[in-house]
Structure formats: structure tokens, C-alpha cells
C-alpha positions in Angstrom: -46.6 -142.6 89.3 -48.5 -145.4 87.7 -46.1 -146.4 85.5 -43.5 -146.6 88.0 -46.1 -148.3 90.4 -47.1 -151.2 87.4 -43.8 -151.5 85.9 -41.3 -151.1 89.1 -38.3 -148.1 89.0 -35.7 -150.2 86.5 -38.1 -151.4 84.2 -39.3 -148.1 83.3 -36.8 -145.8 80.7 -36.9 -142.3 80.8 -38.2 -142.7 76.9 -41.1 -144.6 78.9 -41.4 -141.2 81.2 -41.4 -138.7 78.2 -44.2 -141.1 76.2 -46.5 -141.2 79.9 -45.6 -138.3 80.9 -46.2 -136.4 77.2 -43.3 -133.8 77.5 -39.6 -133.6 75.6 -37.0 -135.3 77.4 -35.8 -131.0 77.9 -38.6 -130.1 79.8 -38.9 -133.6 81.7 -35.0 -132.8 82.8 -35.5 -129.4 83.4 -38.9 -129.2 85.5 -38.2 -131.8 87.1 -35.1 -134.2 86.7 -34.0 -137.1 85.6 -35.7 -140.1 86.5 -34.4 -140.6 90.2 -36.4 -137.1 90.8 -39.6 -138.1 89.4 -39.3 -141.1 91.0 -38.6 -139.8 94.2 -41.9 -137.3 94.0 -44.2 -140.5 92.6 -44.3 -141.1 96.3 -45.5 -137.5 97.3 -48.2 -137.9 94.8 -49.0 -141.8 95.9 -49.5 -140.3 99.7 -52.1 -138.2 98.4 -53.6 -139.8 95.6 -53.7 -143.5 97.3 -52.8 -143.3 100.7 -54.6 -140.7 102.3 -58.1 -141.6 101.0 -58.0 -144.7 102.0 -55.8 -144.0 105.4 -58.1 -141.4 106.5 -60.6 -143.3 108.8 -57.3 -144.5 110.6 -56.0 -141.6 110.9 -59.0 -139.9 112.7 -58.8 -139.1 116.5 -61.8 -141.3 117.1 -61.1 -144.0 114.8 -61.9 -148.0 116.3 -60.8 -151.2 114.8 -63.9 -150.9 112.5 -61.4 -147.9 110.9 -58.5 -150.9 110.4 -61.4 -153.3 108.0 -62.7 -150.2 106.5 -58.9 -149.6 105.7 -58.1 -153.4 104.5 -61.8 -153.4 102.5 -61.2 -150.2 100.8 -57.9 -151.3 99.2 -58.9 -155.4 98.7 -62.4 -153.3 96.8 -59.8 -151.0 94.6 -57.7 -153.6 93.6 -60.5 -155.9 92.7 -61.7 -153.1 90.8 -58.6 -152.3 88.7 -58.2 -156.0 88.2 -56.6 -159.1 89.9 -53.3 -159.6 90.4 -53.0 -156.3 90.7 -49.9 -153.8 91.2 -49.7 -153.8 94.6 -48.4 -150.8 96.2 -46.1 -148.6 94.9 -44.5 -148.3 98.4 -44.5 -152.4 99.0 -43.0 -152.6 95.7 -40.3 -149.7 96.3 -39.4 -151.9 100.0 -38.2 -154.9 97.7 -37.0 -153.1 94.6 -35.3 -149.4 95.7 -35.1 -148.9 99.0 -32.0 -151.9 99.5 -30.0 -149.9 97.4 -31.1 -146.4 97.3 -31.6 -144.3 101.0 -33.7 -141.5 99.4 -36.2 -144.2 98.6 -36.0 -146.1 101.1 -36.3 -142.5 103.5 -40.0 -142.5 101.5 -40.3 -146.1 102.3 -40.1 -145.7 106.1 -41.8 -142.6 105.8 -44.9 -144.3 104.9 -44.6 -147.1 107.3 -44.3 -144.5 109.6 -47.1 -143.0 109.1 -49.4 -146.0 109.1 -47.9 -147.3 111.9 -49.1 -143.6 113.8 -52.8 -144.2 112.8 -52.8 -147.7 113.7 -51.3 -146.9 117.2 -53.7 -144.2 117.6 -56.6 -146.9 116.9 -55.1 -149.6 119.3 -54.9 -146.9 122.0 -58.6 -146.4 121.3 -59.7 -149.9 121.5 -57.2 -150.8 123.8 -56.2 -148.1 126.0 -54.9 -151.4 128.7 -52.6 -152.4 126.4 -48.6 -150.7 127.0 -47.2 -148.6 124.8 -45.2 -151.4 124.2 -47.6 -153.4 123.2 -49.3 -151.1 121.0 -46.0 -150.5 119.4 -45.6 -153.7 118.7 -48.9 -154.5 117.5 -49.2 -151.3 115.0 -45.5 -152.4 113.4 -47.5 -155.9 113.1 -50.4 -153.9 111.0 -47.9 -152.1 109.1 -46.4 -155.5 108.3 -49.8 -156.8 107.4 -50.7 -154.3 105.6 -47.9 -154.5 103.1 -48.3 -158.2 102.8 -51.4 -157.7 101.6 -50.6 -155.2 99.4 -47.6 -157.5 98.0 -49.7 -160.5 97.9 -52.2 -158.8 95.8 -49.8 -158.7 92.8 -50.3 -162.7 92.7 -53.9 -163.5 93.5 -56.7 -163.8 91.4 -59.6 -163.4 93.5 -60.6 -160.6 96.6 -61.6 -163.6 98.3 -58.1 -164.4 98.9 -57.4 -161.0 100.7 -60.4 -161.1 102.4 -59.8 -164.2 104.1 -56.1 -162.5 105.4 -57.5 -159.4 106.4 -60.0 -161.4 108.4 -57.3 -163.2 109.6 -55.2 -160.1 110.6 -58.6 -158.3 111.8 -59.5 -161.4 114.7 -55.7 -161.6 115.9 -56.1 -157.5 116.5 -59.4 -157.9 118.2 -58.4 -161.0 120.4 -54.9 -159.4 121.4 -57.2 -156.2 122.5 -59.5 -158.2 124.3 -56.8 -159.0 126.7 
């Protein structure tokens, strides 16, 4: 998963899979696949390795905006960590590279957006239960959109700083639509 989520899907070999990975090219084909498959299940793995950690304040019943900047700081804090400009996410990076071209990807691409598009609705309806459906819709598919940006933008930057200031950005156009 981490090469795949550093390097991108075509600059990784399968000899760069067997030398990560540590298994013969057999048992990598035969366990598994080739490297479409292991692909493919990086983003099983990525859900609950990366995305459910720091989704999970979201994603509770109870969750207010606070969950959404708890959300953007957890990420911004782990990328600093691991060191700026960073990879990104492995699902940002499979929008722009795979999923074009490739359905089953793309299937996991949507999947995920999907998903954090549910836990930011559920947040909105919270804060906002005024707000239509529509409206909350249409807000979450904006924090979903967000969200990646950030993601994407944090393959570039240098500093937190920088993703700080968008989130904060993000955050106050949330909270001002809400206060409507």
C-alpha cells in the first residue's frame, strides 16, 4: 500500500512489489495476483489503516463540526509528521491516475468519496438540521471535494501552515453556510 500510495500504480513494477512485499514473484501471483489485485486490495487496507482512524469522529452519530477540524487537523498533523510535501492520499492520487482509465479503481475511488461524503452529511444534519437535504448534499460533496484538495495539495507544500490556513478556510465557509 505505501509503495503504491508514494510511488502512484505505473511507477511501481511488480519486481518493486516482490522487493516490498518480500515474497517470490510465485507466491505474490498465486496468493494474490498480479499487480492489478494487489492494487485493487491497497485500498481495503488504506480504509482501515488511514481512513477510518482518522474518519472516525465523523462518522459518529453525535459528531458536530468540531468532528470536520478534528478530521482536517488529524491528517494536516500526520502528514507534517511523515514529512512535507507529502504523498497525499492514496485515494486522491488513484482519482487522477487510475480511476480515468480503469472502473475497478475508480469503483474504490467513489467508494471512498462515498463514504466521507455519509459522515459529513450526518455532521451537517447535526449542526444544521434547517438546512434541506439538498443542501446538505450539496455541502458534504463540497467537504468531500475539500478534503481531497487538501489531500492533493499536500504533495506540493512545504509547510502545515499552508493546510491549515485551507482547512480554516473550508471550516468558516461550513460554519457560516450552517448559520443560515
Amino acid at each position: 500500500m505505501r509503495h503504491f500510495w508514494r510511488r502512484g500504480y505505473h511507477a511501481t513494477s511488480i519486481d518493486d512489489l516482490i522487493e516490498t512485499v518480500g515474497v517470490s514473484r510465485h507466491t505474490l501471483y498465486s496468493a494474490i495476483g498480479g499487480k492489478h489485485e494487489v492494487y485493487l486490495r491497497c485500498f481495503d487496507v488504506y480504509q482501515d489503516a488511514v481512513v477510518t482512524p482518522a474518519f472516525e469522529k465523523v462518522e459518529d452519530g453525535n459528531a458536530t463540526l468540531d468532528a470536520i477540524a478534528e478530521y482536517f487537523e488529524k491528517q494536516i498533523a500526520l502528514a507534517a509528521a511523515q514529512g512535507l510535501p507529502g504523498p497525499g492520499c492514496l485515494v486522491a492520487n488513484a482519482a487522477t491516475e487510475t480511476a480515468p482509465h480503469d472502473a475497478l479503481a475508480a469503483q474504490k475511488v467513489q467508494e471512498h468519496h462515498h463514504r466521507l461524503k455519509t459522515g459529513f452529511a450526518k455532521v451537517l444534519l447535526n449542526a444544521a438540521p434547517q438546512l434541506s437535504a439538498a443542501d446538505r448534499s450539496n455541502l458534504a460533496d463540497f467537504l468531500v471535494t475539500s478534503a481531497q484538495g487538501l489531500w492533493s495539495m499536500s504533495r506540493t507544500v512545504h509547510y502545515a501552515s499552508a493546510l491549515r490556513e485551507q482547512a480554516s478556510l473550508i471550516l468558516s465557509l461550513i460554519e457560516l453556510r450552517c448559520a443560515q
